[in-house]
Every structure is written in structure tokens, then in C-alpha cells.
N, C-alpha and C positions, 0 to 999 in steps of 0.2 A: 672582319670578314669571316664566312664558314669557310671552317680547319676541320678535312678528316683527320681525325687522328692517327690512326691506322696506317693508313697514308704516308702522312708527314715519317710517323714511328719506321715503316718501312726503308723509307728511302735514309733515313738518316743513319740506321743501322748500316745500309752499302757502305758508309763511308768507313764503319768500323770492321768492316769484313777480314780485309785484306791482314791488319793488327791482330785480329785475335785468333786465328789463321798462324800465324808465324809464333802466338804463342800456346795455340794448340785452345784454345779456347772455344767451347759453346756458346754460340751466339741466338737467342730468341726473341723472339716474337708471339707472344699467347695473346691474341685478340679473337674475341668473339664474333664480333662484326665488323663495320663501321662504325664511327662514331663520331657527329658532327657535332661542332661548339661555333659560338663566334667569338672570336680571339684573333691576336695579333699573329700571326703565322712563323714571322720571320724571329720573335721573342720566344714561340715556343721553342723554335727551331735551337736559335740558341740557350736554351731552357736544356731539353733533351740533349742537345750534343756536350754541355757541360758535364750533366749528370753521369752519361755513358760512357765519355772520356774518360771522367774517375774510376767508373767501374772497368775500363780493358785496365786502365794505367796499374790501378794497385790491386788487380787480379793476375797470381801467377797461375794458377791452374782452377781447371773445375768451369763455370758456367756464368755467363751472364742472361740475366731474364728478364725479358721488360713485357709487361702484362698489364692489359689495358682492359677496364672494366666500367658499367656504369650501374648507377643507385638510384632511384627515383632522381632528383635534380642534380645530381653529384657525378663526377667522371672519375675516378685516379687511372693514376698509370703512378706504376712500381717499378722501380730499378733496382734489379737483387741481384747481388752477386756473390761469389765465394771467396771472395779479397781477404784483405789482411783484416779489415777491421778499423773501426775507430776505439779508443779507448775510452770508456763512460767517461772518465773525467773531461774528455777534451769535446763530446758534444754541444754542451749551451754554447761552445764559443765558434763552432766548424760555419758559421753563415756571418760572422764578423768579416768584413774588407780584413785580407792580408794575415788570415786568422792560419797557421801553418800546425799540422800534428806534426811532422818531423822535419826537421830543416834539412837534416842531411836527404832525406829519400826526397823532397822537395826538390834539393838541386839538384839532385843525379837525375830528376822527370822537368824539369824547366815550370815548377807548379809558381802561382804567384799569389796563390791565397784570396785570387778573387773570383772563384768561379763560381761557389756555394754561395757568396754574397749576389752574386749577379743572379744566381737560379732563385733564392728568397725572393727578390725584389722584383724579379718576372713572374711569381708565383704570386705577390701581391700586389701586381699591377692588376690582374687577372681575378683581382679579388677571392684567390684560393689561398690553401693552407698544405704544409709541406711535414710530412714528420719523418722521422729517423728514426733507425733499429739496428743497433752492430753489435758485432761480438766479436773482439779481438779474434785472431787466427779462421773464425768460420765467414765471415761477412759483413756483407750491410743491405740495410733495406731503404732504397728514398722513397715517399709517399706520394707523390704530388695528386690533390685535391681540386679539381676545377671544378665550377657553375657550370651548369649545359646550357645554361641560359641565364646568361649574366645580365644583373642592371646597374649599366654605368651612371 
């Protein structure tokens, strides 16, 4: 079905309001326009509310940014945050099912290591590509890549 983007991005940030509010957190939205795709709505939905979850959960301070952009046939939308960071060695394996960087911080947030496997696998239902950029104590970046006009 056509998914604004913008839209969906909107509304699904209300849900994170309240959370990054009580942790004193910058919450955004950088969209230029609209932006229509035809896509499963309810998989982006779950797509973004994983990604963003990650980013209030292991952001103590500083900003979260989601910025939503398009390229000749190409969409991204960016999840950037000022989090703790993933540690290069632990990237190739962060989109494995049950794949954990710390067990302990894990179980003090209720994480179960499948949410980056579920965001991959919505990302290539969607016949898109997803990439990653962290640096210990300053951040991370998620990329996600969509067709504006997919052929299934």
C-alpha cells in the first residue's frame, strides 16, 4: 500500500515522547517533505519503532535524530543518536536473532536480541539495505535504504 513516510515517522515518534522527556532527551524529525513508497506499513512501523526504541533505550543524554531523505529511486531514513555506541568488533554480528553487545545492560532494559534481526529482515522484505556507523561513547547511525518504487 502507499506509506507516507513522514507520517508514519511522525506519529511513531509520539509514542517515544513521553520516554525521552523524562530522560531529558532531543527528540527529531528532519523531513523535507512527504514521502510516498508502496510498502507494508505495519512492518515499517515495526521496522522504525525497533530502531528508535534502541536509540531512547541506550541514549543517556544528548539527541535522537531521524531524517528522512530521497535520491533519485532511493529513500533513507537515518536513526542517529548520541548513545553509548556499539563496539566495532560487535557490528557484523548486531542483526544475528538473540545477537546481545552486553548482557548485563540487556537485562537491566528487558533487550532479547531480536530486534535488529527483525529490522534486517523488514528491511529485506522491502528489498532495501540497512547500514551502521557507531562509535563507542558518541553514537550510532542506522541507514535504512528503501526503493520508492519497488518490483516485487
Amino acid at each position: 500500500e502507499e506509506v507516507n513516510l513522514k507520517h508514519l515517522l511522525k506519529d511513531i515518534l509520539k509514542i517515544f515522547e513521553k520516554k525521552a522527556k523524562e530522560k531529558e532527551l532531543k527528540l527529531e524529525l528532519k523531513a523535507e517533505n512527504d514521502i510516498i513508497i508502496l510498502a507494508d506499513a505495519f512492518k515499517l512501523e515495526q521496522m522504525f519503532i525497533n530502531l528508535i526504541d534502541n536509540a531512547v533505550k541506550y541514549t543517556e543524554k544528548g539527541r535522537i535524530e531521524v531524517n528522512l531523505t530521497s535520491k533519485e529511486n532511493l529513500v533513507a531514513i537515518e536513526v542517529k543518536d548520541t548513545g553509548i555506541g556499539i563496539p566495532k568488533e560487535h557490528i557484523p554480528g548486531i542483526f544475528e536473532r538473540f545477537y546481545v553487545v552486553n548482557k548485563s545492560r540487556s537485562r537491566k532494559f528487558g533487550g532479547t536480541g531480536l530486534g535488529l534481526s527483525i529490522v534486517k529482515h523488514i528491511v529485506s522484505l522491502h528489498n532495501g539495505k540497512i547500514d551502521v556507523e557507531s562509535t563507542p561513547g558518541l553514537g550510532t547511525r542506522f541507514t535504512v535504504f528503501l526503493p520508492l518504487n519497488p518490483s516485487y
